[in-house]
Legacy VTK file of the C-alpha trace (Angstrom):
# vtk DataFile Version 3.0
C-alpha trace
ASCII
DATASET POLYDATA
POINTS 393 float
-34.996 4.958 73.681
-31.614 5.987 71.672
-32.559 7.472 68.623
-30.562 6.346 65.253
-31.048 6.956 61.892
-28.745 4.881 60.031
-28.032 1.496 59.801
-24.203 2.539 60.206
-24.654 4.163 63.098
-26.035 0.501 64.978
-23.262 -1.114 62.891
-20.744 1.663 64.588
-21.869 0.435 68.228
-21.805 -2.994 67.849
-18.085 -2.353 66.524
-17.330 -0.323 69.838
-18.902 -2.981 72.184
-17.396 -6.101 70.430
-14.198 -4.755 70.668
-14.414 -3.131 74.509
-12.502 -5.095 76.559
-15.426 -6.590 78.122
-16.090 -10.665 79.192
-18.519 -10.991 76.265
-17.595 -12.560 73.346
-17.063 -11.768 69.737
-19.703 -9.795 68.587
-20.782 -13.438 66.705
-24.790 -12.592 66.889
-26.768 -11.707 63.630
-28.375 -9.031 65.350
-24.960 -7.021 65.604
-25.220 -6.470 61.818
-28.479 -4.887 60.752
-26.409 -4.483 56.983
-27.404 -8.818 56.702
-31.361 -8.179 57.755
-32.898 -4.876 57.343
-33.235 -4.694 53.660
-35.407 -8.221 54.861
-37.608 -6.103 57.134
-37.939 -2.902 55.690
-41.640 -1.841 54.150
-43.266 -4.980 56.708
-44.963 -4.996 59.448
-43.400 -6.939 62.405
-43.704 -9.355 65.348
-40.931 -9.546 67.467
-40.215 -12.705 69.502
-37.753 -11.360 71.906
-36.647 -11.095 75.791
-33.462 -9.274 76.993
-30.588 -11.513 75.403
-32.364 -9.335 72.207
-29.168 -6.891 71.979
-27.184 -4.979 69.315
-24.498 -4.106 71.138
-25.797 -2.151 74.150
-29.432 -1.663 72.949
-32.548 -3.817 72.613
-33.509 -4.801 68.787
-36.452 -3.651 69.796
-35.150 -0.071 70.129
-32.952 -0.314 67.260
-35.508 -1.394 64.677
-37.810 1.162 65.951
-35.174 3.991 65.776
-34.535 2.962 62.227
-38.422 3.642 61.461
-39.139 -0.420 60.940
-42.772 -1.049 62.068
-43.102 -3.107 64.726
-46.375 -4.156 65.185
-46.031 -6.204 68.273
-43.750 -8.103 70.932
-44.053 -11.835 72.117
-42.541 -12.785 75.437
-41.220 -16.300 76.324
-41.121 -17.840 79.561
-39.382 -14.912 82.375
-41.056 -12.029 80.056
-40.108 -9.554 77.790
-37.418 -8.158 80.048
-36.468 -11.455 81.899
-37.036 -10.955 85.393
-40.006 -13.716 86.235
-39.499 -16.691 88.244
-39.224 -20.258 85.946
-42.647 -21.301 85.479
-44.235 -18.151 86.285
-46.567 -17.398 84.229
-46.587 -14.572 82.242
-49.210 -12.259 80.838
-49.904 -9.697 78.299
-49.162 -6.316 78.500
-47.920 -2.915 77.430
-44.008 -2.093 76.930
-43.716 1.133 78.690
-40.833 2.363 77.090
-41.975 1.898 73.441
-46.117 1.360 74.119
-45.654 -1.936 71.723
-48.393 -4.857 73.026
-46.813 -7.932 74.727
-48.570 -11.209 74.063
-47.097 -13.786 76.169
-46.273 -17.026 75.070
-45.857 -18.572 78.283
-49.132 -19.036 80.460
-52.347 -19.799 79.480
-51.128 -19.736 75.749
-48.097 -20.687 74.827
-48.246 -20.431 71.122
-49.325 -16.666 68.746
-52.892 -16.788 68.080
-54.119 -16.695 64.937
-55.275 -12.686 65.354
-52.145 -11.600 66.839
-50.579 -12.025 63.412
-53.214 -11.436 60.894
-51.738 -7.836 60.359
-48.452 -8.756 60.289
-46.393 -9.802 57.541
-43.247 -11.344 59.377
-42.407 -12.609 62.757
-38.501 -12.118 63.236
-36.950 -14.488 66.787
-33.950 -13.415 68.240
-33.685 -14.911 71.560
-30.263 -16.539 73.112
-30.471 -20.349 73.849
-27.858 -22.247 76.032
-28.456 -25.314 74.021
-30.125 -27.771 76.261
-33.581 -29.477 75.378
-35.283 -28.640 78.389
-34.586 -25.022 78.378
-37.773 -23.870 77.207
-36.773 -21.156 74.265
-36.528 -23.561 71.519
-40.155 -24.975 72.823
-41.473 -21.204 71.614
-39.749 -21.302 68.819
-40.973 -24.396 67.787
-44.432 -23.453 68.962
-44.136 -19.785 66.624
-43.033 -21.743 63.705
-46.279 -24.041 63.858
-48.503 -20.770 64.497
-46.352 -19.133 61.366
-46.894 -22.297 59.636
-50.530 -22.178 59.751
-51.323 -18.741 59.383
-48.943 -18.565 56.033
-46.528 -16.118 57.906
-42.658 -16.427 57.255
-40.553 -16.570 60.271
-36.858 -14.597 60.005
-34.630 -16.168 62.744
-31.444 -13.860 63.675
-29.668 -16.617 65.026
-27.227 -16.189 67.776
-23.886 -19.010 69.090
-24.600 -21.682 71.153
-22.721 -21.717 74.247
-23.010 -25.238 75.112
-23.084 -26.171 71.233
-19.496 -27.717 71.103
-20.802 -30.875 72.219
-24.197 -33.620 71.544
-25.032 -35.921 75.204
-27.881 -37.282 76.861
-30.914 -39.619 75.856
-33.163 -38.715 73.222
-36.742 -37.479 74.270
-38.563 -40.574 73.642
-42.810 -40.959 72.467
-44.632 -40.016 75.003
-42.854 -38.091 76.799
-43.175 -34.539 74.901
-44.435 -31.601 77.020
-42.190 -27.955 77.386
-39.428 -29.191 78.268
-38.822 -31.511 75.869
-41.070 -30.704 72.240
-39.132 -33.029 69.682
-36.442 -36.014 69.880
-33.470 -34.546 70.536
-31.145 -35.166 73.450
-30.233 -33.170 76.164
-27.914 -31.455 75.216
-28.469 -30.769 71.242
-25.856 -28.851 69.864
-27.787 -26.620 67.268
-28.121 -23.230 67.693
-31.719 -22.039 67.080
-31.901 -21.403 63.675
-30.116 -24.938 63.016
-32.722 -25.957 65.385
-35.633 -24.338 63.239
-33.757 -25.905 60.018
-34.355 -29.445 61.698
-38.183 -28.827 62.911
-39.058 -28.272 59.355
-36.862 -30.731 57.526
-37.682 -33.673 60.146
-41.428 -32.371 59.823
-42.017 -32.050 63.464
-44.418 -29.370 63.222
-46.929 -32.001 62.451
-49.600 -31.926 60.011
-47.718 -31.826 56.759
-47.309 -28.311 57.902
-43.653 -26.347 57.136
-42.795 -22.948 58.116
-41.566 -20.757 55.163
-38.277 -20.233 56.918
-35.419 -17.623 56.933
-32.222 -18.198 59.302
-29.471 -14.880 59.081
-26.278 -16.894 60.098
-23.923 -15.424 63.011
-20.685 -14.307 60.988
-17.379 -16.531 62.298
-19.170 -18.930 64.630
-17.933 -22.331 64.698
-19.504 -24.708 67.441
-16.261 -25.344 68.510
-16.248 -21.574 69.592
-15.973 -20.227 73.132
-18.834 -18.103 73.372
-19.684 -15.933 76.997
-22.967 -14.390 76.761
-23.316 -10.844 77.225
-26.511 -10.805 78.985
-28.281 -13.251 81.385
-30.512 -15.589 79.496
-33.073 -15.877 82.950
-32.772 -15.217 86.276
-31.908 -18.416 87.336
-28.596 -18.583 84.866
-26.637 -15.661 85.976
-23.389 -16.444 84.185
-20.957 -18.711 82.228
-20.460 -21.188 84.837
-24.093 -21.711 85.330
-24.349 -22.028 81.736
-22.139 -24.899 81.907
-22.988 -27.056 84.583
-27.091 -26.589 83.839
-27.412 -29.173 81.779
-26.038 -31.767 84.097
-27.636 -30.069 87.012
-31.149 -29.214 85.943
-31.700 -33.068 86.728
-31.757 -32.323 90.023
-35.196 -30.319 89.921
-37.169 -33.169 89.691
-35.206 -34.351 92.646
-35.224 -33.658 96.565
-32.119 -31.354 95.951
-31.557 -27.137 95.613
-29.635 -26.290 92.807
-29.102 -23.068 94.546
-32.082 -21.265 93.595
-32.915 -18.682 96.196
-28.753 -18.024 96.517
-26.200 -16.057 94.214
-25.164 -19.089 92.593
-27.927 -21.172 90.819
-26.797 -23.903 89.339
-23.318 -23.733 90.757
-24.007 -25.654 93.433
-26.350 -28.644 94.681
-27.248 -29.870 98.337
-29.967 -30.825 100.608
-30.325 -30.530 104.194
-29.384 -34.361 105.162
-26.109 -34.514 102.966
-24.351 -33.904 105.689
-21.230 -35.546 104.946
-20.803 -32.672 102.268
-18.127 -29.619 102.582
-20.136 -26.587 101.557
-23.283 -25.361 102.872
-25.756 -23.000 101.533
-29.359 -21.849 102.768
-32.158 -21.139 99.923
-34.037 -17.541 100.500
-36.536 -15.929 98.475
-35.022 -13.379 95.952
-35.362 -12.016 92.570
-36.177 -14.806 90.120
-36.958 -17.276 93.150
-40.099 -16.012 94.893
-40.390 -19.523 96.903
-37.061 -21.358 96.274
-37.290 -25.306 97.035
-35.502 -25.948 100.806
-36.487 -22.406 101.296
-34.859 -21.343 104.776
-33.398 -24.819 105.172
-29.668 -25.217 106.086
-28.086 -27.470 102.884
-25.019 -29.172 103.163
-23.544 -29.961 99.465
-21.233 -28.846 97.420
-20.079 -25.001 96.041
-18.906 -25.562 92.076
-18.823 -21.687 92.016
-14.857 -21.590 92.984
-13.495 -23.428 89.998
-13.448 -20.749 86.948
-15.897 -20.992 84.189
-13.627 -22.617 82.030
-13.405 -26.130 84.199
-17.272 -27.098 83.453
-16.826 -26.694 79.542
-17.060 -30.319 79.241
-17.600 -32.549 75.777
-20.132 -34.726 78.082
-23.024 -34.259 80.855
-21.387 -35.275 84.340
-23.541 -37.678 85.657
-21.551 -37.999 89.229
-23.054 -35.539 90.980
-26.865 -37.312 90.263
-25.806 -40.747 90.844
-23.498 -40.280 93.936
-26.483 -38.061 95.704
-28.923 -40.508 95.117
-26.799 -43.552 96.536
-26.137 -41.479 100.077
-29.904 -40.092 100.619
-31.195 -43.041 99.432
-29.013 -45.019 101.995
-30.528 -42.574 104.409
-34.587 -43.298 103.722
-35.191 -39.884 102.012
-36.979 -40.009 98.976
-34.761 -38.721 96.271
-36.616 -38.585 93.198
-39.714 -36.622 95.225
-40.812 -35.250 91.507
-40.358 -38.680 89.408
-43.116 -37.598 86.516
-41.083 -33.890 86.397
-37.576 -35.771 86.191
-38.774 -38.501 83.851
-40.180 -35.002 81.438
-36.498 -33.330 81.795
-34.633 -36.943 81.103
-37.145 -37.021 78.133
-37.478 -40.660 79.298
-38.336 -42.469 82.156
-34.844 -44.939 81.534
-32.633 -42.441 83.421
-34.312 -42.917 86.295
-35.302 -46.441 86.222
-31.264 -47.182 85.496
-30.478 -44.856 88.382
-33.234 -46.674 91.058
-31.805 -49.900 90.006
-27.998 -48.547 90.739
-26.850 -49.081 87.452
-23.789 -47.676 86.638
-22.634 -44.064 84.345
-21.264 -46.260 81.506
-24.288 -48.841 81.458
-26.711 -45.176 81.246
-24.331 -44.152 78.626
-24.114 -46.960 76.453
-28.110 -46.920 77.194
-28.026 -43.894 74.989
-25.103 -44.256 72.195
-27.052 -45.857 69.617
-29.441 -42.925 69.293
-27.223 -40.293 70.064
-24.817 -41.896 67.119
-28.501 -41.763 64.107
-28.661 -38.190 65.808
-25.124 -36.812 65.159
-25.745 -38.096 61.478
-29.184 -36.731 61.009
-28.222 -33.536 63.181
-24.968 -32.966 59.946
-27.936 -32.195 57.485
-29.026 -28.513 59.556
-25.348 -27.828 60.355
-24.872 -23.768 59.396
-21.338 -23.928 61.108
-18.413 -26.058 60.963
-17.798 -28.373 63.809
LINES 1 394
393 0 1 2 3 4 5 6 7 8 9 10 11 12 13 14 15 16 17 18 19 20 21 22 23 24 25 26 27 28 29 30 31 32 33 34 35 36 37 38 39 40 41 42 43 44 45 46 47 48 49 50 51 52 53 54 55 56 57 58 59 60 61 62 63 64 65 66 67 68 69 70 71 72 73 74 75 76 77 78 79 80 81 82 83 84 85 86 87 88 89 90 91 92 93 94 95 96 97 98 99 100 101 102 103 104 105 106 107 108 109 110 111 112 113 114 115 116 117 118 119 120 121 122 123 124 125 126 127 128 129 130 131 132 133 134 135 136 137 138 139 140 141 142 143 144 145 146 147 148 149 150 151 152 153 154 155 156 157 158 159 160 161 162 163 164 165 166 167 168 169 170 171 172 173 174 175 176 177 178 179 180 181 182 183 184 185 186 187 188 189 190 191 192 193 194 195 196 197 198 199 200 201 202 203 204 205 206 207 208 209 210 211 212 213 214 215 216 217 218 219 220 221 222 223 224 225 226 227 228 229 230 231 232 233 234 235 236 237 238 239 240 241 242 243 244 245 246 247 248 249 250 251 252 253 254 255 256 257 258 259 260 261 262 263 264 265 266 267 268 269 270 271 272 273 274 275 276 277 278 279 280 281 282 283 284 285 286 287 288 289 290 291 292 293 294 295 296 297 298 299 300 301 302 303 304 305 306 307 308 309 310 311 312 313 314 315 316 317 318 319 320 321 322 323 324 325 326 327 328 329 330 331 332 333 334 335 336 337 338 339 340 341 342 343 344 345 346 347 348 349 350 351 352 353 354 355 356 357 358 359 360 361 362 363 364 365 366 367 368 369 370 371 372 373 374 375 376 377 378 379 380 381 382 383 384 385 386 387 388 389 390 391 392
């Protein structure tokens, strides 16, 4: 662990990173300037809820708040753990930081949300963790699930909040009743465009945390972010999304994992390309293998023929809307072919937030009958979304 004693000195890094040369973005986070936070944390005890997007600059939060004597108490991991190398859906279990000795509770296995006696002896819970603003991606399901916990144990909840990469545009249906679970918490579409503490701003005002109950809330703002801002993450948010372009296409692609269909996990481009082994009209061809952050990839050691979206630069899959062409055209040629496309319909129907996607795809309707499908509710959630706005559009 780097050892620091002053605020300035973090401040001084963050200054020297932001301005390196590197890929990354401005240095937009809150956690880059301790000066807007730490006279919040000092004299408290701590829970972190953190993974390895937690940065200032080049170090972990974790390191940084320690180095400037702050006590952390404890750490709480999300889904791929406190340093973000398990598969999706692994579960992930308590433990020991070995480079600080801090306890890890996980909040994604058996227990998803803090119990009650992991925060008894603290007296704030701080979240910094990086979202790529799509509904299913399961960060904002945490966060939600900490605020309840927070909630009801009368703990206050400090969110360092951090840009939105995909949080330039609003698309997809709306998770409707009865079809909550961890992918898909509250009624918001696919792709949401809040970053998480406007996120946190709505779960409280909309008084999703159920219960009458409402977290006593605290969101430090990223300086200069506008959602209109090009944003490239510093550091992988999971395995599974290993850069910019993956960060773009997932939430158009992630359809595909309730389907028969890789998305190129068990490759070096997940979610940069699709395919399946009897698409054989296709150009590209890929072969899943297990790896880091795919210990048993779907179409594991099967030859795929699809397509490779990993050629085009970043910058092509910024779209304003999800692309729907890749789902629909798939499912018309394997269909065509008697394989069962939708092999995980209950899974799909969970990520859709609805089981209308599908139903409109099975009964070939076409991309601007599924979109009109949604406008209505997508139109009552761009005007209800305008009231947790921290950042101009």
């Amino acid at each position: 662990m780097e050892t620091r004693n002053e605020p300035a000195d973090v401040a001084a890094e963050t200054q020297e990173n932001s301005s390196s040369g590197t890929d990354a973005g401005p240095a937009f986070p809150a956690a880059y300037h301790p000066e807007s936070y730490l006279p919040v944390l000092e004299g408290k005890t701590l829970g972190l809820v953190v993974n390895q997007t937690s940065t200032v600059g080049n170090t972990h939060l974790v390191d940084t708040l320690l180095a400037l004597g702050l006590d952390v108490r404890r750490i709480f991991a999300p889904e791929h753990g406190f340093r973000g190398e398990a598969d999706a859906g692994a579960e992930i279990t308590d433990g020991v930081d070995t480079r600080t000795n801090l306890p890890i509770r996980s909040l994604y296995g058996r227990n998803k949300k803090p119990a009650e006696s992991d925060l008894a002896d603290l007296d704030l819970i701080v979240f910094d963790i990086q979202d790529v603003g799509a509904r299913f991606y399961t960060y904002i399901s945490t966060l939600h699930y900490v605020m309840e916990s927070a909630a009801r144990a009368g703990k206050p909840v400090l969110i360092l909040d951090r840009p939105n990469p995909n949080g330039h545009y609003v698309d997809g249906p709306i998770r409707k009743p009865g079809f909550e679970s961890f992918v898909g918490l509250d009624p918001i579409p696919v792709v949401h465009g809040l970053t998480v503490g406007e996120y946190a701003r709505m779960v409280n005002g909309e008084g999703w945390l159920g219960e009458g109950l409402r977290c006593d809330l605290t969101v430090i703002p990223c300086p200069g972010y506008t959602h209109e801002a090009v944003y490239e993450l510093p550091v992988a948010p999971s395995p599974n999304l290993p850069n910019q372009r993956s960060i773009y296409l997932y939430p158009s692609l992630c359809f595909f994992e309730g389907t028969a269909l890789s998305v190129g996990r068990g490759t070096n481009r997940q979610f940069q390309l699709y395919g399946h082994p009897q698409l054989t009209g296709a150009p590209d061809s890929f072969t899943p293998r297990p790896g880091p952050g795919a210990a048993d990839p779907k179409l594991n050691g099967q030859l795929c023929h699809g397509y490779d979206l990993s050629k085009a630069p970043a910058a092509t899959y910024r779209g304003s809307r999800i692309d729907l062409t890749p789902l629909l055209s798939t499912y018309q040629v394997l269909t065509a072919q008697g394989q069962t496309f939708f092999t995980r319909p209950d899974f799909f129907d969970l990520l859709a937030g609805t089981d209308d996607l599908r139903k409109m795809i099975e009964a070939g309707r076409s991309e601007a009958e599924i979109r009109d499908s949604w406008s209505a509710e997508l139109r009552a959630y761009r005007d209800m979304r305008k009231g947790y706005l921290l950042y101009p559009e």
